[in-house]
C-alpha positions in Angstrom: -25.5 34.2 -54.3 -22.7 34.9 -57.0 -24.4 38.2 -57.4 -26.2 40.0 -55.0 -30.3 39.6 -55.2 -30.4 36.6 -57.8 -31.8 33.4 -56.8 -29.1 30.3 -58.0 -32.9 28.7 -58.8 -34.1 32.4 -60.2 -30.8 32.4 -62.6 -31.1 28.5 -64.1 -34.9 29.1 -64.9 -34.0 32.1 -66.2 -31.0 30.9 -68.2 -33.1 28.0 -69.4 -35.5 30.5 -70.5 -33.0 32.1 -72.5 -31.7 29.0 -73.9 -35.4 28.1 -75.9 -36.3 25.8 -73.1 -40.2 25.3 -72.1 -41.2 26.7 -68.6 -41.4 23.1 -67.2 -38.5 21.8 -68.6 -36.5 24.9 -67.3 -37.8 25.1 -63.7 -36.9 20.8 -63.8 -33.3 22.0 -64.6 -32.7 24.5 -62.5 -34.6 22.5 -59.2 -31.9 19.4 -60.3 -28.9 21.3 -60.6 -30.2 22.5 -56.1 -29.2 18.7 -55.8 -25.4 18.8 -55.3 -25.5 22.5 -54.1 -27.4 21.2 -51.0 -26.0 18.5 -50.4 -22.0 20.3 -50.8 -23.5 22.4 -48.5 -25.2 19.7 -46.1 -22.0 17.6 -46.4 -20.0 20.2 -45.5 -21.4 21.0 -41.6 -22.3 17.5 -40.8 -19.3 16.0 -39.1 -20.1 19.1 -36.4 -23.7 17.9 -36.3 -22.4 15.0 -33.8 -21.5 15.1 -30.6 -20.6 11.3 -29.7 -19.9 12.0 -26.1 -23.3 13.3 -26.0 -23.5 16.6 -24.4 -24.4 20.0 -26.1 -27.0 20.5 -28.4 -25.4 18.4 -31.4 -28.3 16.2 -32.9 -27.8 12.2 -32.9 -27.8 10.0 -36.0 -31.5 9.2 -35.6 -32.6 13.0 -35.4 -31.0 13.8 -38.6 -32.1 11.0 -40.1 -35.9 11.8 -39.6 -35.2 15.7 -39.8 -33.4 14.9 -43.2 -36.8 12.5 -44.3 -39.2 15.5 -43.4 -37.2 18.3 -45.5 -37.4 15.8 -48.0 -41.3 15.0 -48.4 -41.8 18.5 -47.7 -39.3 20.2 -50.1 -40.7 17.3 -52.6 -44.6 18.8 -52.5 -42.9 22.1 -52.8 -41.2 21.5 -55.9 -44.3 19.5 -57.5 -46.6 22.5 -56.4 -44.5 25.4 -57.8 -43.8 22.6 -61.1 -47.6 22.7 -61.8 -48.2 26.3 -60.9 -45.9 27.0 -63.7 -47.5 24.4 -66.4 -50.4 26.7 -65.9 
């Protein structure tokens, strides 16, 4: 966090807010701009993640593959939840 005890989702929403956009529209924005802030971050420990010789506890290509489909689908009904808790 750029300052300590703000969300980065907490501070676009809010910013949005600020900015005259609707609650939806806002909480859209500020889950899209997570996008290349996970993945930098992602990106940036994945070479470790694989241990081609096979020994350790690195994960193989087809663990991170499904691991990486269930955050997905599960991050995914996350986001459409909280989207139509806050249309209400």
């Amino acid at each position: 966090a750029l300052v300590p005890g703000v969300s980065r989702s907490g501070a676009t929403i809010s910013a949005g807010l600020f900015l005259g956009m609707e609650r939806e529209l806002a909480a859209r924005f500020g889950f899209l701009l997570a996008i290349p802030a996970v993945f930098a971050s992602g990106s940036e420990n994945r070479p470790d993640a694989f241990d081609p010789v096979g020994e350790g506890m690195s994960a193989t290509g087809a663990q991170l593959l499904v691991s990486t489909v269930i955050a997905f689908v599960v991050g995914y009904a996350a986001v459409s939840w909280f989207l139509r808790f806050l249309v209400r």
